[in-house]
N, C-alpha and C positions, 0 to 999 in steps of 0.2 A: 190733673189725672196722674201725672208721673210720679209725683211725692206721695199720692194715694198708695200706687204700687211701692212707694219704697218703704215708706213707714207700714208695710203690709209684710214686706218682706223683713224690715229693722225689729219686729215684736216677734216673729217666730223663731229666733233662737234663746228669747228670755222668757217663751212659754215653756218650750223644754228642755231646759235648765231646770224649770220647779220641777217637775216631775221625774228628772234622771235620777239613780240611784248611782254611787258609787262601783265602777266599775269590777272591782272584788265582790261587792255584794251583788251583782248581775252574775257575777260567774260562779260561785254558789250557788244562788238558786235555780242558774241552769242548770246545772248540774244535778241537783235535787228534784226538779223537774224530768230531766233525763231520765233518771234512773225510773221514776212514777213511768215513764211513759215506755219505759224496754217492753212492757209484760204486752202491751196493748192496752189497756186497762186502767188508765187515770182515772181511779173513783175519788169517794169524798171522804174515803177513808185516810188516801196517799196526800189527800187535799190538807186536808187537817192537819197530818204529822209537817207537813213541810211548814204551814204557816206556823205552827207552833214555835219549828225551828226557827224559823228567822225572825219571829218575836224574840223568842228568851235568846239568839245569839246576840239579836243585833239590835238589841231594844227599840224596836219598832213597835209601830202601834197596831191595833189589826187591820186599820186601814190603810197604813202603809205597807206592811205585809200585802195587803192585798194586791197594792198596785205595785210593789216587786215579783210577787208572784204572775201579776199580766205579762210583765214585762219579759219574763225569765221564759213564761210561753211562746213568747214573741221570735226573744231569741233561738228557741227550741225549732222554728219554724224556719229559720234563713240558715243554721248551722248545718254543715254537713262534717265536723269534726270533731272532736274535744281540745284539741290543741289550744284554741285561744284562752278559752274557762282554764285550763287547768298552768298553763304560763301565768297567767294573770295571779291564780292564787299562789302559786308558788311565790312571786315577788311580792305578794301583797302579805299572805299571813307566815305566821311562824309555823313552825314545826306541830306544838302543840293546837294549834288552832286545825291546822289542816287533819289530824287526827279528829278529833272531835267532827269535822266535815266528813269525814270518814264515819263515824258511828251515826250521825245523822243521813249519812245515804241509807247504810244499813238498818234505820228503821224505815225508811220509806217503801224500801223494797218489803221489807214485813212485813208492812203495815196491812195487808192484804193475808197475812197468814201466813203465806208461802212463799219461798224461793222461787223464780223462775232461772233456766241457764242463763238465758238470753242478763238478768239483773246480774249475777253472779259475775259475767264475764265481764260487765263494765266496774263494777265493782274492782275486780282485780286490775283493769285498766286505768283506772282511776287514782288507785293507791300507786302505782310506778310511776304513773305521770305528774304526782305531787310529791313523790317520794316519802310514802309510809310505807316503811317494812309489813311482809305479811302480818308477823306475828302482833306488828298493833294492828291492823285490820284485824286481824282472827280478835284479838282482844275488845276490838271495838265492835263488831260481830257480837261477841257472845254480851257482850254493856247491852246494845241495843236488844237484843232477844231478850235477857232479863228484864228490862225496861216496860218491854211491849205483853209481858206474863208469856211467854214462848218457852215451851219445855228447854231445854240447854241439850239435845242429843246431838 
């Protein structure tokens, strides 16, 4: 009975092992997830644009997209900050990477049409706390508006 329970307890860290994603790629797509969920409003429109993302960034499959994206919910659901997600990417990606996570917020929050303040405000929280100057956000802003056929006003 005792080695029941042990070898019960020996396999549940190498069940999720297969399924963890890298910790950079968890705090991305909370992040991306985050920003979907400021407005109230996770549709399947924000749904889209995110798995996209994390296919063409991180050449995932769309079923692994998929189960980063659970994941990224998950995370969304015990967070009460940004702080962890956005230390992590800091040490994880470069400069040019974190900009590009920057244009991929920005179409998430589009991806609905509209700006809400509530997006806007983490948006600009999010660019300090990984250190992208405004002016590539505004740049990376006006990429993803292009991108999504959004007038440029």
């Amino acid at each position: 009975m005792l080695n029941r329970i042990k070898a019960l307890f020996a396999e549940t860290p190498d069940k999720g092992d297969e399924k963890s994603f890298d910790e950079g790629l968890v705090a991305a797509a909370a992040l991306l997830v985050r920003a979907a969920l400021m407005d109230e409003d996770f549709g399947a429109a924000e749904r889209d644009v995110i798995s996209a993302a994390l296919s063409q960034s991180f050449g995932l499959s769309e079923e692994e997209a998929a189960l980063l994206l659970a994941e990224a919910e998950a995370e969304n659901v015990e967070a009460t900050d940004l702080f962890r997600w956005t230390s992590k990417l800091r040490e994880d990606f470069d400069h040019e990477r974190r900009v590009q996570l920057i244009e991929q917020l920005w179409e998430v929050v589009y991806a609905d049409g509209r700006l809400d303040d509530f997006e806007a405000n983490l948006l600009r929280r999010v660019a300090g706390l990984i250190y992208v100057p405004d002016r590539e956000s505004g740049a990376a802003r006006q990429r993803a508006r292009q991108k999504l056929g959004l007038d440029s006003n």
